[in-house]
Each structure stands twice: as structure tokens, then as C-alpha cells.
C-alpha positions as CSV (number, residue, x, y, z in Angstrom):
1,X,0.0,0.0,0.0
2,X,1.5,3.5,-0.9
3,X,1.4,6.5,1.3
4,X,0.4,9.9,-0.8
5,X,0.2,13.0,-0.9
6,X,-3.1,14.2,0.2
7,X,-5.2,15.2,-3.1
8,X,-6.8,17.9,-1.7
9,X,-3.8,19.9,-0.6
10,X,-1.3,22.0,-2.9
11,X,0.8,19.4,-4.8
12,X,4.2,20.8,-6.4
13,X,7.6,19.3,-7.8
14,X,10.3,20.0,-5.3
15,X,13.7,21.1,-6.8
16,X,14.9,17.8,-8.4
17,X,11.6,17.4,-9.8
18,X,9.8,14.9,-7.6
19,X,7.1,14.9,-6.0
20,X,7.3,17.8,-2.6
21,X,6.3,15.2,0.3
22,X,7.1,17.9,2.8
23,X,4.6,20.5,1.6
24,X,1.6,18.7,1.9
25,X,0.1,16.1,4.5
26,X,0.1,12.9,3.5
27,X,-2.4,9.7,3.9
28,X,-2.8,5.7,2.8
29,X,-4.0,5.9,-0.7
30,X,-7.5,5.5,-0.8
31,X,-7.7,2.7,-3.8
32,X,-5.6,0.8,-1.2
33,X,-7.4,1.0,1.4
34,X,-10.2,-1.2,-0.5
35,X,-7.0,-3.6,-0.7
36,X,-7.0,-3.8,2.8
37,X,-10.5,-4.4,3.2
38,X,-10.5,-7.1,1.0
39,X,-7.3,-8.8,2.5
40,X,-9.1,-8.0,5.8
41,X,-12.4,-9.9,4.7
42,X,-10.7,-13.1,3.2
43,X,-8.2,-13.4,6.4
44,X,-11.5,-13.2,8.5
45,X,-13.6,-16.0,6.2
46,X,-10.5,-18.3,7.3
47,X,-10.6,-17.5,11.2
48,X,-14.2,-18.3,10.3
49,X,-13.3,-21.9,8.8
50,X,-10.7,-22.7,11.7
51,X,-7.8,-21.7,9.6
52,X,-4.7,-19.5,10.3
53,X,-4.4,-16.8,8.7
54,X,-2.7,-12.8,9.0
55,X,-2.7,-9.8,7.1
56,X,0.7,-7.7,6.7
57,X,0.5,-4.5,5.4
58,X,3.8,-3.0,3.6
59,X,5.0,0.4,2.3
60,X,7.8,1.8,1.0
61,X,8.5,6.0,2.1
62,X,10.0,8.4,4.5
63,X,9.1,8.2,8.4
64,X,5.4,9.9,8.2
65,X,4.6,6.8,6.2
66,X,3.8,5.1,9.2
67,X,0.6,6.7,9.5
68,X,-0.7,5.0,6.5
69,X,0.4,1.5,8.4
70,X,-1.1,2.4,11.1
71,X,-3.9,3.2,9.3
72,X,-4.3,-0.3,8.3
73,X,-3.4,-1.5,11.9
74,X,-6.3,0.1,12.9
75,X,-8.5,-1.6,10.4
76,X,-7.6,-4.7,11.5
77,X,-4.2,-5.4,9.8
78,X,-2.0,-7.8,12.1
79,X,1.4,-6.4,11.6
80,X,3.1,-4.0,9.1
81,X,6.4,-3.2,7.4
82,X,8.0,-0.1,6.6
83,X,11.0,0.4,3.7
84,X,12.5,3.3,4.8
85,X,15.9,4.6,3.1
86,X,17.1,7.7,2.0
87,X,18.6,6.3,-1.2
88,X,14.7,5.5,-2.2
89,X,13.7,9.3,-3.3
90,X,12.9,9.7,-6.8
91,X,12.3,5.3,-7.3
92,X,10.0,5.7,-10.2
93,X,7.7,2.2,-10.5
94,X,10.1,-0.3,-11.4
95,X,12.7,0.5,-8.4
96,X,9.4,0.6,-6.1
97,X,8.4,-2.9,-7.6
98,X,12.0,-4.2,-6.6
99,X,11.8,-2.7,-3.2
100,X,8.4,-3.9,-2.5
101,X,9.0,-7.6,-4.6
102,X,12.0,-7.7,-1.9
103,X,10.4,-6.7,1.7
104,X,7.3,-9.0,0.7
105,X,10.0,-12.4,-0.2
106,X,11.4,-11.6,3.4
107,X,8.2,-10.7,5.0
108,X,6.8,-14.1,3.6
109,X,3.1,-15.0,1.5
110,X,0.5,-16.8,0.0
111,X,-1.6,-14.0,-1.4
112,X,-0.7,-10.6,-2.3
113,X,-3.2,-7.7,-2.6
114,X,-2.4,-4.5,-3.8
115,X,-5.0,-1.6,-4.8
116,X,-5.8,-1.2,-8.6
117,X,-3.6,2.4,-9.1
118,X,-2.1,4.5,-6.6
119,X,-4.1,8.3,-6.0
120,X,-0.6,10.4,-7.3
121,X,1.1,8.9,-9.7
122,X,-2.4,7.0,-11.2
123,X,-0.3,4.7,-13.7
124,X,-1.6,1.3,-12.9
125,X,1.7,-0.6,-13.7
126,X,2.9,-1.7,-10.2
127,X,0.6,-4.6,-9.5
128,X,1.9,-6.1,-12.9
129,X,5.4,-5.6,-12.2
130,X,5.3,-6.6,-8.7
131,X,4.0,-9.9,-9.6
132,X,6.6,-10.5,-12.6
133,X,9.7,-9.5,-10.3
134,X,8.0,-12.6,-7.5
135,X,7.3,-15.3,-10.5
136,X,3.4,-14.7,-9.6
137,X,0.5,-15.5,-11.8
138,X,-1.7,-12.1,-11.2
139,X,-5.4,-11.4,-11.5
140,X,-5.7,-7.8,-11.5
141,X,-8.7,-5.2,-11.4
142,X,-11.2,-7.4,-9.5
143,X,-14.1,-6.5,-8.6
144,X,-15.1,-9.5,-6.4
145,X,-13.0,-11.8,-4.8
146,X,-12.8,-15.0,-2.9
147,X,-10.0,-17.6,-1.7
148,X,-10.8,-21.1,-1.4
149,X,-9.6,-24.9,-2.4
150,X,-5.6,-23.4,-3.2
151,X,-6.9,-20.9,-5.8
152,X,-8.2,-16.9,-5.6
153,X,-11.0,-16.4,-7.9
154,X,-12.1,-12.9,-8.8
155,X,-14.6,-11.2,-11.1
156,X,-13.0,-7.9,-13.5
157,X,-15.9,-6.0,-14.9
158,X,-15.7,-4.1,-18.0
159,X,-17.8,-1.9,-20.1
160,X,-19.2,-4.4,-21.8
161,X,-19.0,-7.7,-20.0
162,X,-17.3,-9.3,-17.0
163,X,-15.3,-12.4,-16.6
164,X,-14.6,-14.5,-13.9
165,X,-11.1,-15.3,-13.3
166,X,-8.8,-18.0,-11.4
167,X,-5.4,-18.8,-10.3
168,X,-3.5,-21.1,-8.0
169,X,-1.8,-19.5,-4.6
170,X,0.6,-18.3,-4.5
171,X,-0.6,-15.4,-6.3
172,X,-1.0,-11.6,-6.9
173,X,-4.2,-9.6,-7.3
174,X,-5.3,-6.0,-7.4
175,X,-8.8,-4.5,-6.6
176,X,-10.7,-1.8,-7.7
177,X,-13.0,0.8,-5.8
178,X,-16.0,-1.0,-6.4
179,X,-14.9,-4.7,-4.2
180,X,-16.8,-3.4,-1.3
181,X,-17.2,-0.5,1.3
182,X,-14.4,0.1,3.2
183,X,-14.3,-0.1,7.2
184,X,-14.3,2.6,9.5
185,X,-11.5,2.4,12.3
186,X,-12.9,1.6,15.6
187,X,-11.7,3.1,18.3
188,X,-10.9,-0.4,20.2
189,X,-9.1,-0.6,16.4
190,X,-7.3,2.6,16.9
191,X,-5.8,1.6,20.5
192,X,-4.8,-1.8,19.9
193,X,-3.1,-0.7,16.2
194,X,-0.5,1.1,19.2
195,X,0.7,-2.2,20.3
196,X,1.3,-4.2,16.4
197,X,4.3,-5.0,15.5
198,X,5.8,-2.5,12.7
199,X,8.9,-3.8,11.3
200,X,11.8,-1.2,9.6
201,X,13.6,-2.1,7.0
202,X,16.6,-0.4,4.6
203,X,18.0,-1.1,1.5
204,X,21.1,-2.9,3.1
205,X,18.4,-5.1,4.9
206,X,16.6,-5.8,1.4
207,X,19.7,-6.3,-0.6
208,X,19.7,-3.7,-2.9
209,X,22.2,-1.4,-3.9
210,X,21.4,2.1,-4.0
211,X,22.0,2.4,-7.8
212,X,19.7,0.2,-8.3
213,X,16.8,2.6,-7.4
214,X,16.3,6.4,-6.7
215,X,16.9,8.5,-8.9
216,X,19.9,7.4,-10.1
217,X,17.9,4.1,-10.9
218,X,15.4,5.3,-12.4
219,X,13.9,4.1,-15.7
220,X,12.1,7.6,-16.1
221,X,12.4,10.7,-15.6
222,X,10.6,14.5,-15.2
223,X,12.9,16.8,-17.5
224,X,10.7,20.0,-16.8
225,X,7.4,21.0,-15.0
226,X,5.8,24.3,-15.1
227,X,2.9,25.6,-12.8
228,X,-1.0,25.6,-14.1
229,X,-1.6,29.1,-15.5
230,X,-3.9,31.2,-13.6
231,X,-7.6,30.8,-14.6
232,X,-8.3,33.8,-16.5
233,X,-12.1,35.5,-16.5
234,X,-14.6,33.6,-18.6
235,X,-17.0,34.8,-21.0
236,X,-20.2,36.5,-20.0
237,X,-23.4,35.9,-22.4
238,X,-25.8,38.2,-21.6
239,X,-28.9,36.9,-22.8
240,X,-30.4,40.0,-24.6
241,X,-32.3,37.9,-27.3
242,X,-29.2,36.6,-29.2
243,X,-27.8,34.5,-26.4
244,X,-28.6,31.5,-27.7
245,X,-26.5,32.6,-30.9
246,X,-23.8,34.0,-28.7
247,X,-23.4,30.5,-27.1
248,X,-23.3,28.5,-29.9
249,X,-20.8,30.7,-31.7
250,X,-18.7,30.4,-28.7
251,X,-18.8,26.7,-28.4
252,X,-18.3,26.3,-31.8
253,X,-15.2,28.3,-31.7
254,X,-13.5,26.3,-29.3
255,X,-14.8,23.2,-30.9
256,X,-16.9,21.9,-28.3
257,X,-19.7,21.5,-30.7
């Protein structure tokens, strides 16, 4: 799950062109937190059945990103890990994957969730990568899913039809916003999300050399951003019997009609 910059606060580029983490509050990304809920769900339908089962949220960022695992803690998340490293800032999607491919082989599995696109960076990509770097057959933008027999079955929904989709555990999926209603925190949730275990990792713990992500690693890269230009005044159509006429003239000159 990826802690983000909140959407509703004044995103910038910092100097070096990435994203300015320090200028805005950050908070778990909202299409993961129906990964959590549906991670949540299926761990409970086993507890249910007599089996074992635990969910362990992970994230890779700088120290606030904590409050998006305790975030999940609170849910109902068992334990969480954090990828914290200094050599991480500027990882563009396929240094994330590797960070998050490695924390999850040493954090152990049998099902990974992950949300359908983060709220920032909105590419989509990670979920596919992430299961390629851990050898995992992935089902990906489900809309419905449900673990049972050795295999995850899921339904994806499209425009114009659905299908219904299998694979055999180990395996990766990604949900969208429409798998269910996500849970409120308790506050029984909230106090006992102080006493989970968080474990901190670096890159030296993960096994990855520093050039291997960051910016340095990077596979892309922002050459130049400007800010949005100022909204300017609009046009006022008085309606003085050729507004009608005024409108469609405008429209057509901007080639909206």
C-alpha cells in the first residue's frame, strides 16, 4: 500500500523534480485502502473456517509513512512493514516494484493484494510488475474476490461484460473501488493498532544497492514542469435575445460542438 500525498492539498515538484512530500500532509492511498479491506475480509472467512491466517500490510517511504500503516493497523491489519531509506527518493515504478518484490520475499506470503492504481502517480503498472519481479501469476482489477480450495477467484468488470477469473496460490491480485465498502476504524481498532508490530527495514536489509533505485535508478524521468496558469475571466453571455446565438458561436469556436 503506498502512502500519498493528500489530493486535496497543494501538490508541487520539489527542486529535483519529484514529488514535494514535505509541503503537503500525507495519507494511505484511498484505492488501497479497499486492498485492505479485501485482505481484511478473506483473512477473517478463514478464522471463520478454523484456519490460520494474518494480514501484513507493507509500504515503502519516508518516516510519516507510518501513518498509513497504522492506518491499516487500525482496520484490523495484524502487523506491518515499513522500507524506509534515504537512497529510495525519486524510485520511479520499477525501483518501487524491486523494493516492494523484496520486503514481501522476506516478510513471507501466499496471497498478495495491492490496490488497482495509486491516488498520485495514477499509472496502474505496479501490481503487474510486482507480480513478474516474484514469479506470480496475477489477476488484476477485481471487482469481487474470494479464496478457497488453493486458488483466488475474482470477477473484473468491464464496459461491456465481465469475466470471472482463477489462479492457483501463491498469487497476486489488485482490486478496484468498487470490491466493497471500506471499514471505518474503531476506536478499540485505533488503540490496539499502538501495540502491532511494525517492522523497519533499509535497503542494506533488502539487498539492494542504491543504484539500483532512486533517482539514479530510475527508468524515467521529469525533465521540466511548469505551474498551471492562472484561470483567466470567462465569457459573460448576456442573454439580450441573441444569447442562444452568442453561445453556440462560442462553443463552436472552441470546438466543443
Amino acid at each position: 500500500m503506498k502512502y500519498v500525498p493528500d489530493a486535496t492539498g497543494d501538490r508541487h515538484f520539489a527542486k529535483d523534480l519529484t514529488t514535494d512530500r514535505d509541503a503537503v500532509d500525507g495519507l494511505l492511498s484511498e484505492l488501497d485502502e479497499y486492498a485492505v479491506e479485501q485482505a481484511l475480509q478473506i483473512a477473517e472467512g478463514r478464522l471463520q473456517e478454523g484456519a490460520d491466517a494474518e494480514v501484513t500490510v507493507v509500504t515503502v517511504g519516508p518516516e510519516d509513512a507510518r501513518d498509513a500503516i497504522r492506518k491499516a493497523l487500525s482496520m484490523g491489519a495484524d502487523e506491518g512493514v515499513h522500507v524506509e531509506d534515504d537512497g529510495i527518493h525519486g524510485s520511479d515504478a520499477m525501483g518501487t516494484s524491486l523494493i516492494l518484490a523484496k520486503a514481501i520475499e522476506k516478510t513471507g506470503y501466499d496471497l498478495v493484494v495491492t490496490g488497482m492504481a495509486s491516488t498520485d502517480g495514477t499509472m496502474g503498472v505496479l501490481p503487474a510488475m510486482l507480480a513478474e519481479r516474484l514469479g506470480l501469476p496475477q489477476v488484476t482489477c477485481l471487482s469481487a474476490i474470494d479464496v478457497a480450495d488453493g486458488k483466488v477467484t475474482g470477477r473484473r468488470d468491464g464496459d461491456a461484460a465481465s469475466e470471472e477469473l482463477e489462479a492457483t496460490l501463491p498469487a497476486l491480485v489488485s482490486v478496484t473501488d468498487q470490491s466493497g465498502e471500506v471499514r471505518y476504524p474503531s476506536f478499540k481498532g485505533i488503540m490496539a493498532a499502538k501495540k502491532k508490530p511494525v517492522t523497519s527495514l533499509d535497503l542494506d536489509d533488502l539487498g539492494i544497492e542504491a543504484d539500483e533505485v532512486g533517482l539514479d535508478g530510475a527508468w524515467t524521468e521529469v525533465e521540466d514542469a511548469a505551474p498551471r496558469p492562472a484561470r483567466t475571466r470567462g465569457t459573460i453571455v448576456k442573454d439580450e435575445g441573441e444569447g442562444a446565438k452568442q453561445l453556440a458561436g462560442f462553443l463552436a469556436d472552441q470546438k466543443f460542438i
